[in-house]
N, C-alpha and C positions, 0 to 999 in steps of 0.2 A: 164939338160936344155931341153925343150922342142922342137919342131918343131914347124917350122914356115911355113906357106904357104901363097904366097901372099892375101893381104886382096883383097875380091871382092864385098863390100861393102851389108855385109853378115844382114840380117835384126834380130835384137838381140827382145829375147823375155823376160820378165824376170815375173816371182811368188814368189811373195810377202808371200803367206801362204809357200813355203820354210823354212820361218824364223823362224816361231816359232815352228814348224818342228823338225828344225835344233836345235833350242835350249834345246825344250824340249827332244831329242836324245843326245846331251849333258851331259844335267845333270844329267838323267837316266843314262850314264857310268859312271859320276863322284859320285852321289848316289850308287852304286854297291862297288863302290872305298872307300865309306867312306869321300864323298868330299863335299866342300859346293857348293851349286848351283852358277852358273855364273850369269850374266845380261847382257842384252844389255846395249851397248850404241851408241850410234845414229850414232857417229863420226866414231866410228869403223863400224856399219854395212856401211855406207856412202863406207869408205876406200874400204872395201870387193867386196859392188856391184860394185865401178868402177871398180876394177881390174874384176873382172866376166865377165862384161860387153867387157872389154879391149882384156882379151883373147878369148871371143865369138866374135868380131866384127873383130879384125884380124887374126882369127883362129890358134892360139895358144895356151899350155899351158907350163906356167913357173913362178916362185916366181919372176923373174925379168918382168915388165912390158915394153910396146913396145917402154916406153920411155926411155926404162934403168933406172927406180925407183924400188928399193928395197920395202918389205912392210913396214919399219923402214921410208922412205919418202914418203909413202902412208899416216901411220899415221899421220904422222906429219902436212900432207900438209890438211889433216882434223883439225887441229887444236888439236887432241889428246896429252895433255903433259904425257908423258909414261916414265914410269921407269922398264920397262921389258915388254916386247911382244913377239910374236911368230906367225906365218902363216902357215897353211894348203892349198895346193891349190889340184884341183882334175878337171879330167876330163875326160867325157863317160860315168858315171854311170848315171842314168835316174832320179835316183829316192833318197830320204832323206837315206834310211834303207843300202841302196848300198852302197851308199858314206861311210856312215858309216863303215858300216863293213868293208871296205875297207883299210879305216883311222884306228883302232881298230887293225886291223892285222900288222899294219906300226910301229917298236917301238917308233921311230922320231913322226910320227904322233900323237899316241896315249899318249907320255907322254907331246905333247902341248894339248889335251885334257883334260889329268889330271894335268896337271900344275895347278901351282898357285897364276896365271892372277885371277882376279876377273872379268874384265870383257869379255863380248864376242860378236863379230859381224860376220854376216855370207853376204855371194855375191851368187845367184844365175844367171845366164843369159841360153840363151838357141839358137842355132843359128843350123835348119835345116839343111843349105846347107854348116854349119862348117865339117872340120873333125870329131870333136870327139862329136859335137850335146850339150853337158850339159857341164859347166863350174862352178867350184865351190869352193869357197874361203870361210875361216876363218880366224879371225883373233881373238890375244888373248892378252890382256896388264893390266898393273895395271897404274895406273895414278894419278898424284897428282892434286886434287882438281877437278878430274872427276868425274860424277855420273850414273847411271844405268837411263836408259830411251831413 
């Protein structure tokens, strides 16, 4: 579980080029692996940024959210219908290549990486006056009657 420090209505920043960043650092582990490429999907990157967002703006980080939601009703409450998912969350590291390696060293981590979700969405936020500054979330699910976009 993460640390909590009261929220002091912390101004959240968030980068968009993250995403495809994040993805293409993905798939490039899961190509190494012998894996097929992921995709995004909308619903899932949605899910990701709020939570990103959630733990940059009350400076924390934790897979439960400050409203006691799992990422299982994160999906969900996107609309995502899933039959298997997984979450990555992270925070401090500055930069895409960090995270990663980070996540990569984790076995937890790195075998929702290489799992075999099809799709993928990622949360960036970024909060100066936060504790740990970078806040960063994935998320990984299969879906029925989902699609990549």
């Amino acid at each position: 579980m993460g640390q909590e420090v009261p929220s002091r209505n912390l101004r959240v920043e968030v980068d968009a080029n993250f995403q495809a960043k994040m993805l293409a650092a993905v798939n490039a582990e899961r190509a190494k692996n012998g894996l097929a490429a992921m995709c995004t999907n909308r619903k899932l990157q949605k899910a990701a940024q709020l939570h990103s967002e959630d733990m940059a703006t009350k400076n924390f980080m934790s897979h439960m959210g400050s409203n006691g939601s799992n990422f299982a009703d994160r999906i969900k409450a996107q609309g995502f219908n899933w039959n298997g998912a997984a979450e990555n969350v992270a925070a401090g590291q500055a930069d895409v290549a960090t995270v990663m390696s980070s996540w990569m060293k984790s076995p937890g981590h790195k075998a929702n990486i290489l799992g075999k979700n099809k799709f993928f969405g990622m949360g960036y936020a970024h909060s100066a006056s936060s504790m740990y500054k970078h806040y960063w979330t994935q998320e990984f699910a299969n879906g029925n009657g989902e699609s990549c976009g």
